[in-house]
N, C-alpha and C positions, 0 to 999 in steps of 0.2 A: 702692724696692728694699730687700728686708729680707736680713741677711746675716749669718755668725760670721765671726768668725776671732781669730785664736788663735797664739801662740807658743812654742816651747821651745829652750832656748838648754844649750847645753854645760856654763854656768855653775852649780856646785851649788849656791847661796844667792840667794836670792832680792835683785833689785837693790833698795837705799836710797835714801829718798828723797833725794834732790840727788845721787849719785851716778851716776858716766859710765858708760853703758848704751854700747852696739854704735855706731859712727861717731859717738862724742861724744855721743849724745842723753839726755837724760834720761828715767830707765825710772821716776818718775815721772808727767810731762808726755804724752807721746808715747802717744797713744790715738787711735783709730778717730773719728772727726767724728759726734757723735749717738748714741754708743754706751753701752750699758749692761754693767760690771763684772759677770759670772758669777763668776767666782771668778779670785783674783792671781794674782802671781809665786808660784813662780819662771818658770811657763808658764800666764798669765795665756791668759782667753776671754771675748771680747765678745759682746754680741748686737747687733743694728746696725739701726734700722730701725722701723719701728711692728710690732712685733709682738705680737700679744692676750696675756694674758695667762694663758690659756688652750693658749695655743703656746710657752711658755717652762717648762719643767720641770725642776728640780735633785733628786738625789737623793742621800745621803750616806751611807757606810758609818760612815766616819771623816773626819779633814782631809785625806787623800790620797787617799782614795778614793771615786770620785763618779762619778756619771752626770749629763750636759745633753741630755736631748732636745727638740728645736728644731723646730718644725712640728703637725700632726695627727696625735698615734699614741693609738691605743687601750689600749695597754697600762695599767693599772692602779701607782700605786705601790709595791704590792707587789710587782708583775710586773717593776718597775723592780727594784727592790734585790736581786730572784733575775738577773737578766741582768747585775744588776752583780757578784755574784760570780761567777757563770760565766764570766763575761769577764777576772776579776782570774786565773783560772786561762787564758787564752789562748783560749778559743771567743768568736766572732765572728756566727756566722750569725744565732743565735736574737735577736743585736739588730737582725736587720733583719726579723724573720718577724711584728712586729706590726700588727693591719691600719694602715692610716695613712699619710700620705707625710711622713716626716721625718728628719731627721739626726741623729747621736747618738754624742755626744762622751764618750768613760770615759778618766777620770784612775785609775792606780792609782799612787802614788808618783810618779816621774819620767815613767813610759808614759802615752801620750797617744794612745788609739786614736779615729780619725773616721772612721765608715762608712762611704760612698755606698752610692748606689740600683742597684738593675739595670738602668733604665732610663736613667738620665742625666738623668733631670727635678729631681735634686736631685746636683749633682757636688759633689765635693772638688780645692781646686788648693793648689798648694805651691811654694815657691821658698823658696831658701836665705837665711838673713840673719842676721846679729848672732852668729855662731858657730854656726848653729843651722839651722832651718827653720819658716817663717812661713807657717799654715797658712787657708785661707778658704774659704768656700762663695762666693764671686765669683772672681774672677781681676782686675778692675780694680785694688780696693783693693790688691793683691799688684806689681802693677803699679808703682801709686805710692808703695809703702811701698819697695822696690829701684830705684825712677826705671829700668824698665824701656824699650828702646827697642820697636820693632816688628818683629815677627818675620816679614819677607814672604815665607818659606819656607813656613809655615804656610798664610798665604792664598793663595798659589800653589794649595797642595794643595788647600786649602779651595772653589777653583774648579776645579779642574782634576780633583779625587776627592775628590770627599766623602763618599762613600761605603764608603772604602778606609783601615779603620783602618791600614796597613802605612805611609800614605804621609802622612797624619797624627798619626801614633804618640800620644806622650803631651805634645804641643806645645800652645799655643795663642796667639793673635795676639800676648803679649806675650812678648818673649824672656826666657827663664830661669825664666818662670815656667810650671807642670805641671801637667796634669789626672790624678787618679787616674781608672782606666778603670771602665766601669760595671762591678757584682758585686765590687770591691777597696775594701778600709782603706785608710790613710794608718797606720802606725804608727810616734810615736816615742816613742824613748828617747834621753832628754837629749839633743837634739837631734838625734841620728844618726837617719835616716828609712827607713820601707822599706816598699814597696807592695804588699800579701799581699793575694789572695782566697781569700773566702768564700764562692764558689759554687763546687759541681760541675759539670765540664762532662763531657759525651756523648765516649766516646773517637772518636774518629777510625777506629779499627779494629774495636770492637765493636759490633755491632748494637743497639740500644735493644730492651729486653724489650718485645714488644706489652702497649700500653694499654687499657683496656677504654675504648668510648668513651662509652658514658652514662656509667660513672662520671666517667673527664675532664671532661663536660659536667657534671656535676652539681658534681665540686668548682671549675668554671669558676663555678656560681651562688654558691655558698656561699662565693668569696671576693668576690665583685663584691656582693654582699646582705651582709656585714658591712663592707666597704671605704664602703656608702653608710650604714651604720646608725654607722657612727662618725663619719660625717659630722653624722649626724640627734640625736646624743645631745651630742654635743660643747657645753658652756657659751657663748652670748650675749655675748660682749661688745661688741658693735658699738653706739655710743651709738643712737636715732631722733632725731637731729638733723635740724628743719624747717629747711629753709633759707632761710624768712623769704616774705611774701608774694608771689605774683605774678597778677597780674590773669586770670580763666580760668581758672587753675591747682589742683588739686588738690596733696596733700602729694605722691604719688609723681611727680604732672606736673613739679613742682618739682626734686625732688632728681635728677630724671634731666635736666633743662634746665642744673642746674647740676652734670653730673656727679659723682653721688654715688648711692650704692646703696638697693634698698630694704630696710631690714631684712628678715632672715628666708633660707627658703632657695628657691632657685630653679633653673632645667636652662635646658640649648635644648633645643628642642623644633622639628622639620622633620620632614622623611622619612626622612632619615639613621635608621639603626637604633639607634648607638650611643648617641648623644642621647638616641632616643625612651626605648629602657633603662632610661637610669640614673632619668629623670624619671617615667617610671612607676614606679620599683623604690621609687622616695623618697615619689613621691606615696603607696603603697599601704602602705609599713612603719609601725608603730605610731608615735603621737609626733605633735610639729607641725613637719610640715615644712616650711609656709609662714608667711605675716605675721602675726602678732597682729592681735587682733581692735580693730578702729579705727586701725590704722595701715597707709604703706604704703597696698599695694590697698586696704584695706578688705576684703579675702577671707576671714575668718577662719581657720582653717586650712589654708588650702591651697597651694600648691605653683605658685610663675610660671613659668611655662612660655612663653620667648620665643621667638618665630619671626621670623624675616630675612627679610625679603620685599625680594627685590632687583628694582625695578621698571626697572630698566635693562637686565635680563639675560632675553629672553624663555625661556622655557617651564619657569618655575617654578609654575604655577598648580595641578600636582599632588600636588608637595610640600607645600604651603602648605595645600590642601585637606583631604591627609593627617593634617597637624599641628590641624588643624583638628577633624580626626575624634576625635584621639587627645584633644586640651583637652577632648570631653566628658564626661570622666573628673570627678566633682563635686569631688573634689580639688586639681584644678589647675582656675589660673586662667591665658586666654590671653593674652598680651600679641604682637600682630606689628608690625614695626618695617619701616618702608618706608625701603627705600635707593632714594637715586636716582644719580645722577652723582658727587654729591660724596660718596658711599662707593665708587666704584669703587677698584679697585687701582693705584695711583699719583694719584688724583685730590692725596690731598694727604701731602705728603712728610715733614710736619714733625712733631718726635717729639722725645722722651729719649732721650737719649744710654743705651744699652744698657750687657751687661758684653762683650756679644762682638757681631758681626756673624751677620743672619740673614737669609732672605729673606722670611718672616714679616715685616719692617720695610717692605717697600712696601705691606704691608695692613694697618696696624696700626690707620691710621687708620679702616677698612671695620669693623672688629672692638671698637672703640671704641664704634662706634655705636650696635651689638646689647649689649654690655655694661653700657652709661649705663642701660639699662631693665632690668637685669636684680636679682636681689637680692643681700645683702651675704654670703653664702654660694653660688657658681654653681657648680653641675655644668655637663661638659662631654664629648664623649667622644672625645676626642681619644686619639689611642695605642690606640684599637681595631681598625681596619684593621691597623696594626705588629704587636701580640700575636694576632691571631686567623687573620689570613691567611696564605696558603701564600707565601712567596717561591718566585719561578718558577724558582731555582735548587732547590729539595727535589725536582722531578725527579728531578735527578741522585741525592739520597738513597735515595729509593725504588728506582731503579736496583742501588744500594749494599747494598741490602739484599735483593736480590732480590725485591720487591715491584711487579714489569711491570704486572700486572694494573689495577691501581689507577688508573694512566696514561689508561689508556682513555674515562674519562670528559675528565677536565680538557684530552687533545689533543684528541677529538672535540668540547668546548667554542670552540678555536681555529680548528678547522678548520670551522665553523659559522661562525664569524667571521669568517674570511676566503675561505670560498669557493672554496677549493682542495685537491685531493685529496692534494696533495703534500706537509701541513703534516703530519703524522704524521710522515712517516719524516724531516722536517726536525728538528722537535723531540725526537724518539728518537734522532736521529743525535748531534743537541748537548747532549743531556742526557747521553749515553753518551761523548761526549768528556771533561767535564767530568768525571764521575764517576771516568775513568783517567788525571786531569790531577790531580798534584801541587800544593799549594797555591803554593812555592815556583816551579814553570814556570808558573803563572798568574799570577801577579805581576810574572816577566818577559816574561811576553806584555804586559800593558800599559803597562809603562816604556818597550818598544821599539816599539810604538803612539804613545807621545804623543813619545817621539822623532822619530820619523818623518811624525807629525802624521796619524796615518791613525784619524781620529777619526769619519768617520762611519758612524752604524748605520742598521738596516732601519727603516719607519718599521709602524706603525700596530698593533693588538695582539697579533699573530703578530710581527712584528720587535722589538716591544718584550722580549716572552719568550724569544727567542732570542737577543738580547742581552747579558739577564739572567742565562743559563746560562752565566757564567763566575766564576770565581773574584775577577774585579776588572775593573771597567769604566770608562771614562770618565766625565768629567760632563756635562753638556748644556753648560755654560759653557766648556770647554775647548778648544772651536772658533775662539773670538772671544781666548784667550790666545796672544802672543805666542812665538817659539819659545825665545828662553830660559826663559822663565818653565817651559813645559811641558818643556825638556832640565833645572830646576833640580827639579822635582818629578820626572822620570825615574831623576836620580841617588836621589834620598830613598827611594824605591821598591826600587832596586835594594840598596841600602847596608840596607835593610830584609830583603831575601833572604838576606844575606853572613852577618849575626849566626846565632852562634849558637842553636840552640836554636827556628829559624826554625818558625813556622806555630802557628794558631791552635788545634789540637789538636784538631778540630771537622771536622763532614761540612760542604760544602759550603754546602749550605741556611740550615744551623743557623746558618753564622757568616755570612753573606749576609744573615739574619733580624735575628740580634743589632746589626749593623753599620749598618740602617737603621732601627730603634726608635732605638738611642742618635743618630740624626740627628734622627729626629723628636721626640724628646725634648728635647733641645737647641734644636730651633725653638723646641716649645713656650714653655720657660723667657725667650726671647729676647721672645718674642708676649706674655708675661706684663708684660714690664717694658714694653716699647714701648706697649700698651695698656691698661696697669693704671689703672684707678680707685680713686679713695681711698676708704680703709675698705672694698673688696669684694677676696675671697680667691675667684680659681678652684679647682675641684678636678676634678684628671683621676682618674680609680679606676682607668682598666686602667693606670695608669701605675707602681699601687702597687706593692710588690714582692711581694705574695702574691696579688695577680692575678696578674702577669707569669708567676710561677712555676705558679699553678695553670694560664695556659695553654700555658704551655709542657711542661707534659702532656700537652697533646692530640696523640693520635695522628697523624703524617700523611698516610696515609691518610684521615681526616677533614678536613683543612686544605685539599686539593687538588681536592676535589672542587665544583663550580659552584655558588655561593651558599652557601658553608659561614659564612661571617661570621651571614649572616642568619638562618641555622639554628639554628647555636648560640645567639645571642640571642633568638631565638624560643622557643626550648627552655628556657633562662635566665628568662623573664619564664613560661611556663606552671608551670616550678616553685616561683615567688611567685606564682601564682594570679592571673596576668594574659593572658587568652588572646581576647579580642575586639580582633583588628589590622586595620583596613582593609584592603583589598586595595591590592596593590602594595605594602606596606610590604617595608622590605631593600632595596628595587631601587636599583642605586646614581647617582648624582647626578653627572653631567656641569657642573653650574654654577661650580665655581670655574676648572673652564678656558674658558669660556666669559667670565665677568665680568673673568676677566686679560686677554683678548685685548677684551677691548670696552673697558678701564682703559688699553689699552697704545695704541689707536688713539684715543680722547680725548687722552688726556696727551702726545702722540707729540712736540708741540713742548715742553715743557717740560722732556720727559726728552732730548731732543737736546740741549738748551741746556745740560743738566747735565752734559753727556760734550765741552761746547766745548774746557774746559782740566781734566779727570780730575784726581784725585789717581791714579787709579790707572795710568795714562799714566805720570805722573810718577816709579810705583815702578819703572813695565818690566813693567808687567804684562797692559796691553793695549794700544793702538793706536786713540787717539782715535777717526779718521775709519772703522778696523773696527768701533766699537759706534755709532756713527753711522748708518752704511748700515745693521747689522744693525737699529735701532730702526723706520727706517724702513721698511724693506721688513716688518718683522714688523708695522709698522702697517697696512699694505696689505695685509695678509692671507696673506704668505707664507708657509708650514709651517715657521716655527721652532722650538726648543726654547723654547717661553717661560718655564721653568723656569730657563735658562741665563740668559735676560736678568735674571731677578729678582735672581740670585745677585750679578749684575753691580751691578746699582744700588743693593741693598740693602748691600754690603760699600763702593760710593764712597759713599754716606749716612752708612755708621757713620764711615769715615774722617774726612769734613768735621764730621762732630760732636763728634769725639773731638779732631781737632787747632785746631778753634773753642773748648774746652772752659776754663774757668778755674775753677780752685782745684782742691784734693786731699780723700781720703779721711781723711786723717791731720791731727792737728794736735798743737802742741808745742814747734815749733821757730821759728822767720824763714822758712828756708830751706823751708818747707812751706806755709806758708798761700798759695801761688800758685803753681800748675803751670800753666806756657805752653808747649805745646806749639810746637818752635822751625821743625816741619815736615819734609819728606821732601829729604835730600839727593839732589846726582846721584849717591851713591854707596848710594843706598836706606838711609842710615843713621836713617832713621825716627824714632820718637817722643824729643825729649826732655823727659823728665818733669821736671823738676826746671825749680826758679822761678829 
């Protein structure tokens, strides 16, 4: 796991060496475990991690005034030192508008500004300490740097709504310590902190000026085509280390046997559209985007393109097919990757201790396996469904703005779908509610829902959409929580309406939209650690922040309409001059609920055995023998939310990891070289960090 963090303290002189820093420590000694000095006191910043050196960038005005940017950004050094002064005068934006996914730290004097992302694939957290505020792109090390205990109000929310910024506010599993929210800084001054955005948001009461929608689409290409060209231009530093003989074995047979990447850069590659995308957009841009010549494949320039072939999960044979079609591209080179049983979902449970909990951790190990073959730069397209698609709350927008017409397609879609004449005026009935539903009365519609435990919805894609059409909904996991747990997340909900200054400022849609990118983004990042390979860097692009932005230009009216995803990236790859797609391409992929539920009726004894004696029973948070029955019956084929269960097992996995865990991030003192976690009181007094 690679990470910053950083401090600034009230103090105006920077600490001496042997002198008493904040609870006695020495503010010589007292540094991050593995970490590399950017620059010192008085508000010293580490970098933490194997990070290339190609991902670490300083830039300097003066002694006080600097720029760290930390990740993949295209910006140019000069490009750097003009954003550093724009910034020493208080603008913010333009250092997040460079293609790239990375973080970016500007010191001017005592102010200490850190960015974050729009999307949450790269956050910022903060917690108070030494007089001051201790700032990180993880939340663990923040954790143990304040011997944080566990915050099970959070995780409550975190099963009960997670998709409901209001009830998860700016919390996260460790108490005290804070996520800045996606599109805000972090900024401080000598230590006093304060959480400003940099993004404009869509008023609540003004209509959005109509978009033109080729141009949308077009600047939809033209950032997703420079997001992957700065992928493609980016400096080598990944050794080609052979990993020594093995009988049979070719070099790339090798380094994927022993988990290790192949030089060069590579995609997945299936029927998924988003995938095919980016791997096409890479393969066809100027440059080498795949292995050197004698290494690796042996492909000379070309582009690995892996395909998952899950032989467990029947009726992938057209996807695979598909992907098949697209590798005859002389660019890319195919590689497909047979999963059997022991990549299903839950087959195998064992992993790295993450920075937070996800449910991405029951498949990590499934995603491990397509990764081991993949190269040491991997496209991915993850976060394109979130940026591209309509949430089926923008009904209500379009409502909002008098735009009826538009409807017609995407109900007449549903109502195909289900077969009933009556899905029309169902869906206009609930889209038209919503629309005259305050954001504030929608939030206590669902405090007094999981008060009263009245948590179940319609089921199949017409119930799923009507569902959807509210301001805040439950989770799928909130069924199987306990009733204090869901009256402790009621209250958080409610006490969230009271504040002043209440609501997201945003139509309906828009913040229903934003609300479940930053979940999916957060998966992401959780999917990264739990199945990271060494020496290999994923790269999501619609995740960047000048994707995100360009697509959230798109009109929606274009968003809402039946295979708009596909469309667009259709349209996207004919403007690079890529227009030979199989047929059937876009159509979208029913397999991952398919291989959950074939994962969940395999493993069904293993995962019961895991819920004998819960940690999370123990907090009061569910009820042993309720996730018990619920595994089993969901083995047997019962219409569960399997979504709900994941949340369940992925968040007791992080726990037993987290409170099995020894040592700390930190080191310096006695008192730190050994965090044991002492366990979960009966009075839910949760983590103690300290040795």
């Amino acid at each position: 796991m690679r990470w910053l963090v950083g401090w600034s303290s009230t103090a105006a002189r920077a600490l001496e060496p042997g002198s008493a820093g904040a609870n006695g420590l020495d503010g010589e000694t007292l540094h991050p475990v593995g970490s590399h000095l950017l620059w010192g006191d008085p508000d010293p910043l580490w970098a933490v991690g194997d990070w290339r050196p190609d991902e670490v960038r300083i830039v300097s005005a003066d002694a006080q005034t600097r720029i760290a940017v930390l990740g993949l950004c295209g910006a140019t050094d000069e490009q750097l030192r003009v954003g550093l002064f724009a910034a020493r005068g208080g603008a913010l934006r333009h250092l997040t508008a460079w293609p790239g996914s990375y973080t970016a730290v500007v010191q001017v004097g005592r102010r200490v500004t850190v960015c974050g992302d729009l999307a949450g694939a790269r956050p910022v957290f903060h917690t108070p300490w030494a007089d001051g505020t201790a700032y990180a792109t993880a939340a663990l090390p923040l954790a143990d740097l304040v011997e944080a205990n566990l915050d099970f109000g959070h995780l409550a929310a975190l099963l009960a709504t997670p998709d409901v910024p209001a009830a998860l506010q700016d919390s996260t599993p460790y108490d005290g310590v804070r996520r800045v929210p996606p599109g805000h800084a972090l900024i401080l001054r000598a230590g006093a902190r304060e959480v400003a955005g940099y993004e404009q948001v869509a008023s609540l009461a003004v209509a959005a000026p109509a978009a033109d929608p080729d141009r949308a689409v077009d600047a939809v290409r033209d950032a997703l085509v420079e997001a992957v060209r700065t992928r493609l231009s980016a400096p080598r530093h990944v050794p080609d280390i052979d990993p020594g003989p093995v009988p049979g074995m070719g070099p790339a047979e090798r380094r994927a046997a022993r988990g290790m990447p192949v030089p060069g850069i590579g995609a997945d590659l299936s029927g998924g559209p988003a995938s095919g995308t980016l791997a096409l957009l890479a393969a066809g841009l100027p440059g080498r985007p795949g292995t050197l010549l004698g290494h690796g494949t042996g492909a000379g320039e070309r582009l690995l393109a892996v395909t998952f072939n899950d032989l467990a999960v029947p009726g992938r044979e057209a996807e695979v097919e598909r992907a098949g079609t697209l590798a005859a591209n002389p660019r890319l080179h195919h590689v497909v990757v047979a999963g059997g049983e022991e990549t299903l979902p839950y087959a195998d449970l064992d992993g790295p201790l993450t920075d937070e909990p996800g449910p991405s951790l029951v498949t990590a190990a499934r995603h491990r396996a397509r990764l081991a073959s993949g190269s040491a730069d991997h496209f991915t397209g993850y976060g394109a469904r979130q940026v591209l698609d309509a949430h089926p709350a923008r009904l209500a927008d379009l409502l909002m703005d008098r735009k009826r017409r538009h409807l017609v397609r995407p109900v007449a879609a549903l109502a195909k779908a289900d077969g009933s004449v009556l899905v029309p005026a169902r869906v206009y009935g609930a889209a038209r509610r919503l629309a005259r539903t305050s954001y504030g009365a929608g939030v206590e519609v669902l405090a007094e829902r999981l008060l009263q435990r009245r948590l179940d919805e319609p089921g199949g894609a017409v119930g799923a959409s009507l569902a959807a059409l509210t301001w805040a909904r439950p989770g799928p996991a909130a069924r199987w929580l306990t009733g204090e747990a869901l009256a402790e997340v009621s209250v958080r909900l409610q006490g969230a309406t009271h504040r002043s200054g209440v609501g997201p400022g945003q139509r309906p849609g828009d913040h229903r939209a934003r609300a479940a990118l930053a979940r999916h983004a957060a998966d992401l990042r959780i999917l990264e650690q739990a199945a990271e390979i060494r020496l290999q860097r994923l790269h999501a692009p619609f995740l960047d922040n000048q994707v995100v932005r360009a697509c959230r230009e798109l009109p929606e009216t274009l968003r809402v309409q039946p295979g708009a995803r596909a469309a667009i990236l259709r349209t996207v790859l004919e403007g690079a001059g890529v227009t030979d797609l199989p047929p059937g391409w876009g159509a979208p992929s029913h397999a991952s609920a398919a291989a959950s539920r074939t994962g969940l009726r395999v493993s069904a004894d293993s995962l019961i055995a895991l819920f004998d004696t819960p940690l999370l029973a123990e907090a009061g948070l569910v009820e042993a023998r309720v996730v018990r029955k619920a595994l089993r019956s969901a083995a047997q084929g019962e219409p569960l939310p399997l979504d709900g269960l994941a949340d369940l097992v992925s968040l007791e996995l992080w726990l037993r990891r987290l409170l099995s865990r020894r040592g700390t991030c930190w080191t310096g003192t006695p008192a730190r070289t050994r965090a044991v976690p002492a366990g979960i009181s009966p009075q839910r007094g949760a983590l103690a960090a300290g040795g």
